[in-house]
C-alpha positions as CSV (number, residue, x, y, z in Angstrom):
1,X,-11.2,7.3,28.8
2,X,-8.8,6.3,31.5
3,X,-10.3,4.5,34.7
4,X,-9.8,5.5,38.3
5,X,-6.9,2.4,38.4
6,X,-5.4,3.6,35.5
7,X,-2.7,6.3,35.7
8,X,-1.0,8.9,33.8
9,X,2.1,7.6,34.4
10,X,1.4,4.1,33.2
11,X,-0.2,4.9,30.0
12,X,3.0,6.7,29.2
13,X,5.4,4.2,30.6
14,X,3.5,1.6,27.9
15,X,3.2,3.9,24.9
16,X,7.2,4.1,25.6
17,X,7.4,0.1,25.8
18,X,5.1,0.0,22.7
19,X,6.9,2.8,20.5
20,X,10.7,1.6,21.0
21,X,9.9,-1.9,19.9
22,X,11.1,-3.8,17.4
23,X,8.1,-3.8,15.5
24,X,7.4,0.1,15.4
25,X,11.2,1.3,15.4
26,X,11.1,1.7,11.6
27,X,7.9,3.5,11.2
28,X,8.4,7.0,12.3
29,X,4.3,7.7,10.9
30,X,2.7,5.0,13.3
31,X,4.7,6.4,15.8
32,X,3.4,9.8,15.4
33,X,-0.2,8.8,14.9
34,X,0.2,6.4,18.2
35,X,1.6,9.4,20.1
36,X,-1.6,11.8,19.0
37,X,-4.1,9.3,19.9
38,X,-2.2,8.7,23.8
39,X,-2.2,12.2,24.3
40,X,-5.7,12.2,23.9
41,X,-6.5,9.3,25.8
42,X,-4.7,11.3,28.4
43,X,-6.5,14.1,28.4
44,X,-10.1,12.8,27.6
45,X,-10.9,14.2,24.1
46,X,-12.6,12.4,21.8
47,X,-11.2,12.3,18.8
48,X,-12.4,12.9,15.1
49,X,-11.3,11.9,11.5
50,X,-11.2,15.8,10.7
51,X,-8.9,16.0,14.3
52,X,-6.2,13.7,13.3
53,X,-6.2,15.1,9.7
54,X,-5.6,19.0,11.0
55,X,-3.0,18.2,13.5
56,X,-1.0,15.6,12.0
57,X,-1.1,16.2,8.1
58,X,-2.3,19.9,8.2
59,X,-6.0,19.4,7.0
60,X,-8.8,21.5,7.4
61,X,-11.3,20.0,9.7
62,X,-14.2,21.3,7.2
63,X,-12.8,19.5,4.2
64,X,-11.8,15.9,4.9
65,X,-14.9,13.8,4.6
66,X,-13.9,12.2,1.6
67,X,-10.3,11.6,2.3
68,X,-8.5,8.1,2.7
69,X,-5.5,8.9,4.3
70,X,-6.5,9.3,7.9
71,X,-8.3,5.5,7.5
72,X,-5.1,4.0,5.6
73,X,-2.7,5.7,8.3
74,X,-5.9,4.2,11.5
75,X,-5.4,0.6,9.7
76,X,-2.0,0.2,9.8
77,X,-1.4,1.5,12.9
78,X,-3.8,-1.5,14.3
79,X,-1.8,-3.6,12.1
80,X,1.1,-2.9,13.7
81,X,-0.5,-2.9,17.7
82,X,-1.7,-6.7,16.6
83,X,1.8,-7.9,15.4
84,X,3.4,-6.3,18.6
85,X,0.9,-8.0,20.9
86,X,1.4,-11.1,19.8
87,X,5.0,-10.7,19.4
88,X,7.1,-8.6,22.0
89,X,3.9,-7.6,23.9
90,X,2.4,-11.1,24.2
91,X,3.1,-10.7,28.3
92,X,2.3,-6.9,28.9
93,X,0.0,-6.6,31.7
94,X,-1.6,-3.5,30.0
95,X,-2.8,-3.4,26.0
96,X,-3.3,-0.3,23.9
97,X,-6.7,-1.7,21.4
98,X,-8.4,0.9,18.5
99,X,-12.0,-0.9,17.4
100,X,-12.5,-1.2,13.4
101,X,-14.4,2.0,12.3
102,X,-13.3,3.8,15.3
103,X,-10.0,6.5,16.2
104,X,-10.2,6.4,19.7
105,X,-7.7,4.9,21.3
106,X,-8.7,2.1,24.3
107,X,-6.1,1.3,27.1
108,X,-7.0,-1.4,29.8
109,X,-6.0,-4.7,31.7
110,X,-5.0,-7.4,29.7
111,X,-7.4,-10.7,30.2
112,X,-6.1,-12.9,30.8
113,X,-7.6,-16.6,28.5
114,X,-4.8,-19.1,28.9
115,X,-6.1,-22.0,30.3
116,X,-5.1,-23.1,33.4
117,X,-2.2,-25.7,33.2
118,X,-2.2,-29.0,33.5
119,X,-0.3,-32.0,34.8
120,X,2.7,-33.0,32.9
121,X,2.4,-36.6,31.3
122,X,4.2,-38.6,29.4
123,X,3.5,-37.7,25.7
124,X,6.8,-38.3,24.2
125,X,5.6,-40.5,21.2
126,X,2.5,-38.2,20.4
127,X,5.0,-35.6,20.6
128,X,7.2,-36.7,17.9
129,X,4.3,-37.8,15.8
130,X,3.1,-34.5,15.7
131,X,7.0,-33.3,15.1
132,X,6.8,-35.3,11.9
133,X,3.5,-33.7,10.8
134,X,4.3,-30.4,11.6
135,X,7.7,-30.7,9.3
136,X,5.5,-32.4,6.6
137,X,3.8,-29.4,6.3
138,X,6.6,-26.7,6.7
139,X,8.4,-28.3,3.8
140,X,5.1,-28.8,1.9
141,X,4.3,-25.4,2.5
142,X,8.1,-24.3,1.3
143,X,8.1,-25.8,-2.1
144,X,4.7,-25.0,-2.8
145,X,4.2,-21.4,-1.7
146,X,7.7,-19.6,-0.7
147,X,9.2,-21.5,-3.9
148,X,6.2,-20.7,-6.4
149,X,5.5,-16.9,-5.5
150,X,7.8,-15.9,-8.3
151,X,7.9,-11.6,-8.2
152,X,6.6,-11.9,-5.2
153,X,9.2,-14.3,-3.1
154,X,11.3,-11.3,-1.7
155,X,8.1,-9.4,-0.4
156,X,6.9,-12.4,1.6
157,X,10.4,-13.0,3.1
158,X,10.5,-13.5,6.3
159,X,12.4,-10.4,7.5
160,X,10.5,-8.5,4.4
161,X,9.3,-5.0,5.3
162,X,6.5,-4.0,2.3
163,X,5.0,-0.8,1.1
164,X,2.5,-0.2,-1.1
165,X,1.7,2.8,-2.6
166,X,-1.6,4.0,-3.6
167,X,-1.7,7.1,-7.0
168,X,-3.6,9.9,-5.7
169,X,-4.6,13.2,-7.5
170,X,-3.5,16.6,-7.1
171,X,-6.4,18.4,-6.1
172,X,-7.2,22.6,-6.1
173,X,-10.2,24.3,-4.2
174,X,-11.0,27.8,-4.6
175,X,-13.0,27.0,-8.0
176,X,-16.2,28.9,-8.1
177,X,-19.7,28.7,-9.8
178,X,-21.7,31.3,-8.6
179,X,-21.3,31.8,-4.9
180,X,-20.7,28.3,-4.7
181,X,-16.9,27.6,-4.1
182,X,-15.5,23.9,-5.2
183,X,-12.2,21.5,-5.3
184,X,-11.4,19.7,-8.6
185,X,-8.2,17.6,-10.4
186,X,-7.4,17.8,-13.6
187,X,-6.3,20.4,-16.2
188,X,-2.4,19.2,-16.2
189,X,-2.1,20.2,-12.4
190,X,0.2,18.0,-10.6
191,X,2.2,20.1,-8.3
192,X,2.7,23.2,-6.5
193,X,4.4,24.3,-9.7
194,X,2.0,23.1,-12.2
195,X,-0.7,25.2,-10.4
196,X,1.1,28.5,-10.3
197,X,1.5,28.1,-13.8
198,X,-1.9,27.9,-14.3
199,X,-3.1,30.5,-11.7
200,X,-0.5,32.9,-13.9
201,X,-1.8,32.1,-17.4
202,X,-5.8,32.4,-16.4
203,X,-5.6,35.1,-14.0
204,X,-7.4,32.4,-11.3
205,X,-5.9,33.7,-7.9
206,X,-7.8,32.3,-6.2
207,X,-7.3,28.5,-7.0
208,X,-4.9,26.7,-4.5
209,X,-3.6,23.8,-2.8
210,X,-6.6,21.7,-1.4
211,X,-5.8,20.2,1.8
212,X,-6.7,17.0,0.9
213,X,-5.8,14.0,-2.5
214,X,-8.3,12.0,-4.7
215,X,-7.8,8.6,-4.8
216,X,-9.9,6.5,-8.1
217,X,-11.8,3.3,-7.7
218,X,-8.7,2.0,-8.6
219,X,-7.0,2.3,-5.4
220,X,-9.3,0.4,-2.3
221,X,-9.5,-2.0,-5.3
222,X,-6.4,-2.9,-5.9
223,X,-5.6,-1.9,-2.3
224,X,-7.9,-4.6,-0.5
225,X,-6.6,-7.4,-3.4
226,X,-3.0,-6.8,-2.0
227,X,-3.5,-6.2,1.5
228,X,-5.7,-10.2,1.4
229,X,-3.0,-11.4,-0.6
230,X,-0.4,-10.4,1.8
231,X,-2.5,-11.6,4.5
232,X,-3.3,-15.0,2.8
233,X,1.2,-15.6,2.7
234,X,1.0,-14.5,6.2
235,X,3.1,-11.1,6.1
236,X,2.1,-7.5,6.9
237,X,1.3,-4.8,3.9
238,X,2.0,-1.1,5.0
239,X,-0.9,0.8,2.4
240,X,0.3,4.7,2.0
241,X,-0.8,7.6,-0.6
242,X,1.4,7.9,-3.4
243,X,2.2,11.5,-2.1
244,X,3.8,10.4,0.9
245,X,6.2,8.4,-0.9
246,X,10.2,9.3,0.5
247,X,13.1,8.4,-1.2
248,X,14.2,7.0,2.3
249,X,11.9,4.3,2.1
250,X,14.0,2.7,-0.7
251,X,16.8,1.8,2.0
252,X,14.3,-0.8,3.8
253,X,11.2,-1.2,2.3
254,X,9.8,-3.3,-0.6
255,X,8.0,-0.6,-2.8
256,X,4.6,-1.5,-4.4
257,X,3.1,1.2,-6.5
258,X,-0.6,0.7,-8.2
259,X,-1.8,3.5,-9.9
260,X,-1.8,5.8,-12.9
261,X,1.2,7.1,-14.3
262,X,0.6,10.6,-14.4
263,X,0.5,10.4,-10.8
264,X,3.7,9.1,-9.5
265,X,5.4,11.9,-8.9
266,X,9.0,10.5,-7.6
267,X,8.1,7.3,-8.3
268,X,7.9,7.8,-11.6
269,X,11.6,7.7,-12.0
270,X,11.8,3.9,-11.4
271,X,9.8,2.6,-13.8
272,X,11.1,1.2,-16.5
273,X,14.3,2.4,-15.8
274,X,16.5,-0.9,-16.6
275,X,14.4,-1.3,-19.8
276,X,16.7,-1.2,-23.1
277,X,13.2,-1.7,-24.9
278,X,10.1,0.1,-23.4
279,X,9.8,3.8,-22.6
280,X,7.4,6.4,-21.6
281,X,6.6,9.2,-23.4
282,X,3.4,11.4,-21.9
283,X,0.5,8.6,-22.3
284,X,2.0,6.2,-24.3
285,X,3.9,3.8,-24.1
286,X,6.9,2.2,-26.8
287,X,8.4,-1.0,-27.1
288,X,11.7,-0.3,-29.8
289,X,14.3,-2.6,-30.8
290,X,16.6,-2.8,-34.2
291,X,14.5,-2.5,-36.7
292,X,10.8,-1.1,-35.5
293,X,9.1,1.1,-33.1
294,X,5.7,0.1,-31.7
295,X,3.9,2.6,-29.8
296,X,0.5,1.6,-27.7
297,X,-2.4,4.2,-26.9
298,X,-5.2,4.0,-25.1
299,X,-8.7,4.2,-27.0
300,X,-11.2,5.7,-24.9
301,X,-15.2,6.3,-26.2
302,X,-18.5,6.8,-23.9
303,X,-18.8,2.6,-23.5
304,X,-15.7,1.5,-24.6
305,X,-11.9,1.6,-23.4
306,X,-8.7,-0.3,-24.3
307,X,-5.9,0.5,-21.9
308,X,-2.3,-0.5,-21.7
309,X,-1.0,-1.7,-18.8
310,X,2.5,-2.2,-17.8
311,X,3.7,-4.3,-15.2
312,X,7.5,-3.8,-13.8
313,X,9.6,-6.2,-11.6
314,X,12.7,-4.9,-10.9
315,X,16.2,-4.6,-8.0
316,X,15.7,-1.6,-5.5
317,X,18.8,-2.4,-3.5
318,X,20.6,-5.6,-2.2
319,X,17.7,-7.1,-0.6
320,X,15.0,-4.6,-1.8
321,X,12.5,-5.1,-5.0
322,X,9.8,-3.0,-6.8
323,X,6.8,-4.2,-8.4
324,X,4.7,-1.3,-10.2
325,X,1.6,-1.9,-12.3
326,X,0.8,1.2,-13.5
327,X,-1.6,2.4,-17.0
328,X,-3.5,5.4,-17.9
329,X,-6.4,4.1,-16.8
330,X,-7.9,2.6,-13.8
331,X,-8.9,-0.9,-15.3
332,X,-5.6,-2.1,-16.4
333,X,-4.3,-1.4,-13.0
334,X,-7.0,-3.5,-11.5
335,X,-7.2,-6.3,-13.6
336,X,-3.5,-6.9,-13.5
337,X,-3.4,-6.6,-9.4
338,X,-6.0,-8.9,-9.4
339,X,-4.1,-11.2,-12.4
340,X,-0.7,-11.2,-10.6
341,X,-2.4,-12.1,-6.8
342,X,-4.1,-15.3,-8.8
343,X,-2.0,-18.0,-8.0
344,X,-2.6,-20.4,-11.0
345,X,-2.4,-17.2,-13.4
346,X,0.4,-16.5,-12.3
347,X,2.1,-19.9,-12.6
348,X,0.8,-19.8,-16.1
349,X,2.7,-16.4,-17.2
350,X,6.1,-17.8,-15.5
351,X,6.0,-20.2,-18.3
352,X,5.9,-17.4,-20.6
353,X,8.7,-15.5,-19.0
354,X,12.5,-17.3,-20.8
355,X,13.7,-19.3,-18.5
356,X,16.1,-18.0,-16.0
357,X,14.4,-15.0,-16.4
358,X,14.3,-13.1,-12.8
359,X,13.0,-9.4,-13.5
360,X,11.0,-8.4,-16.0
361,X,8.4,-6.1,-17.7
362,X,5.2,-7.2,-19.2
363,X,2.7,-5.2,-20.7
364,X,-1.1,-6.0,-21.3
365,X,-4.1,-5.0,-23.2
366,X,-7.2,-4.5,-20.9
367,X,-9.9,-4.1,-22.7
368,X,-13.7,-2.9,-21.6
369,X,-17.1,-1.4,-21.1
370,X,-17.9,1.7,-18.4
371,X,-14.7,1.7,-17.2
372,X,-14.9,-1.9,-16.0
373,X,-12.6,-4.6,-17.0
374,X,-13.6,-8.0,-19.3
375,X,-10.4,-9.6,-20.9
376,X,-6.5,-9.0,-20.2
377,X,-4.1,-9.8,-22.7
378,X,-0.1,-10.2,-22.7
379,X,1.3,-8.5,-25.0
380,X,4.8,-8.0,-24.8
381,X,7.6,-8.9,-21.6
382,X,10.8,-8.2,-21.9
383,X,13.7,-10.0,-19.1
384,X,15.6,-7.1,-17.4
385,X,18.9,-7.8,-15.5
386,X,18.3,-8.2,-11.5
C-alpha cells in the first residue's frame, strides 16, 4: 500500500531502475512477475497465490493450492531484489522488499544504518596487516574451494548464471467418481499429445489439461540441498519447473536438471548424448561395449526398492555445462544430489574418475525401504570428451 509521500510516478520510475539492471536484464520471468506485483502495489490490491497463477501462467484461481510454481517463481524474484540491492541499488533512496511467506509487494524509504563517519587516522600499518590477512585467505579459499569443486567449478564461476530444473508431472482433471470430479498423473500421459491419444482410445472426453504440474518429494528435496549448496560457495541458484525449460536458456545458463526421466520432456535429449557406452531405452538403462551388454532395472516391491541412478556431466556450449542426475525413481535422485553437494564424498569419487578425466557419467545403485534411501553404490562411470 503506497503512503501519502509516495507517488505513482516514483514507484514506476524505480521498478524502471530496478528492471533494466544488470542483474534482472537476462531474466525476462522475474521481470514479468516484478511488473504484476508493481501494478498492484499501484493500484492497492492485495494479492493472492491463486492471482499470480491466473494472470501470469493461466491457472485457475480454484485449483492451485497445491502448486509450487508460483512460490519457486516469489523466491527467486527476492533473490534477485537482494543481489541488486546490495549491488547496483546499494544507494537507491527508495527499495522494492517482498517478506518470506508473503506476495505482496512493499515499497518504502530506504533506512538509512551506516554509521556515522569518523575521523581519519593514521592506520597505514594495521591496514596492510589486514591486506596480508585478507590475501591469506582469498588464496586459501582459491585452492581449497574454487580448485576442489570438480563438476561444479563452472557453476560457481564468478560471472556463472545457474539453472536448475525441477521434473514435474503432467497432470489431467476432468476424472470423475461419482459426482465427484478429480486431477491425476499417470497412465503414459506426458503431453498434450499423449492425452488425446488416450481421450480417443477410452472415449474419456472429458479428461484435459489441468492447469497446474506435480512435483514428487523428490524435488524441494533435492531443490533445498542445491539452492544451500549454492548458497554455502556464495553464488545464486535460479529453481524452475522442468516444464518451463526453453532451449534459449542453453545460450547463457548452466542447466541443472533433478528428476525422473520420464519427465524431461526437452531435456531429455541431452542426456547421455556424448556417451559411446550408456543409453536409454524406456526405464532402463544399458552400459554396452565390445563384447557385452549390461542392462540395469529397477526392482520395486511394497518395502523394498533398488533404483539406478545416473549422474551426467557434460559441455553445453563454450562456457556453459550440464549436470543431470536423473533415475526412475525419486531416491536415487536424492541420494545422489545429496552425495555430489558433500564435499569429502565428492573428493573421494574424483579419485575414482581416470585422471585427466573432465566430463563424465556415473551411475549408482540406490537401494531402500518405503521409498527412502539407505546405501548408494558406484557402479559404473565412464569419461566423456568436454
Amino acid at each position: 500500500m503506497l503512503t501519502d509521500d509516495i507517488h505513482k510516478e516514483k514507484v514506476i520510475y524505480y521498478f524502471e531502475k530496478v528492471s533494466k539492471s544488470t542483474v534482472f536484464s537476462r531474466s525476462p520471468r522475474n521481470i514479468r512477475l516484478f511488473r504484476f506485483l508493481v501494478q498492484n502495489l499501484i493500484d492497492n490490491m492485495p494479492v493472492k497465490e491463486s492471482i499470480i497463477m491466473a494472470e501470469l501462467f493461466q491457472g485457475n484461481k480454484k485449483e492451485v493450492t497445491n502448486d509450487g510454481k508460483v512460490r519457486v517463481y516469489m523466491y527467486n524474484l527476492r533473490q534477485k531484489l537482494a543481489e541488486y540491492y546490495s549491488s547496483a541499488g546499494a544507494g537507491d533512496d527508495y527499495v522494492f522488499r517482498i517478506e518470506k511467506g508473503c506476495y505482496d509487494l512493499v515499497f518504502e524509504k530506504r533506512t538509512n544504518t551506516e554509521p556515522p563517519v569518523q575521523p581519519k587516522k593514521k592506520l597505514l600499518p594495521t591496514v596492510v596487516a589486514g591486506m596480508a590477512i585478507v590475501l591469506v585467505f582469498i588464496l586459501f579459499w582459491y585452492f581449497n574451494s574454487v580448485k576442489n569443486s570438480y563438476c561444479w567449478k563452472p557453476f560457481f564461476a564468478a560471472d556463472a548464471q545457474n539453472i536448475c530444473f525441477v521434473s514435474d508431472h503432467y497432470a489431467i482433471t476432468g476424472y470423475n467418481i461419482g459426482d465427484k470430479t478429480g486431477t491425476m498423473t499417470g497412465f503414459g500421459v506426458r503431453n498434450d499429445a499423449d492425452l488425446q491419444d488416450l481421450r480417443n482410445e477410452h472415449h474419456l472426453d472429458k479428461l484435459t489439461k489441468a492447469p497446474y504440474t506435480f512435483v514428487t518429494k523428490m524435488g524441494p528435496i533435492s531443490a533445498g540441498c542445491l539452492s544451500a549448496w549454492f548458497a554455502r560457495n556464495d553464488k545464486d541458484l535460479t529453481i524452475e519447473i522442468g516444464s518451463d525449460f526453453n532451449w534459449n536458456d542453453l545460450k547463457s545458463y548452466n542447466i541443472l536438471f533433478v528428476g525422473q526421466f520420464k519427465t524431461m520432456g526437452n531435456l531429455k535429449s541431452l542426456l547421455l548424448k556424448d556417451s559411446k557406452h550408456f543409453k536409454l531405452i524406456n526405464t532402463e538403462f544399458v552400459y554396452s561395449d565390445d563384447s557385452t551388454e549390461t542392462i540395469y532395472r529397477s526392482l520395486s516391491t511394497k518395502t523394498v526398492l533398488v533404483d539406478y541412478g545416473m549422474v551426467s556431466y557434460f559441455r553445453i556450449g563454450p562456457k556453459q555445462y550440464g549436470l543431470f542426475f536423473t533415475s526412475n525413481n525419486d531416491i536415487a535422485v536424492i541420494a545422489t544430489v545429496k552425495n555430489f553437494t558433500d564435499e569429502k564424498w565428492l573428493r573421494n569419487f574424483y579419485k575414482k574418475l581416470p585422471k585427466g578425466c573432465t566430463c563424465f557419467n556415473a551411475l549408482f545403485k540406490v537401494s531402500g525401504m518405503y521409498r527412502t534411501e539407505l546405501s548408494c553404490e558406484l557402479i559404473r562411470t565412464e569419461p566423456i570428451e568436454p
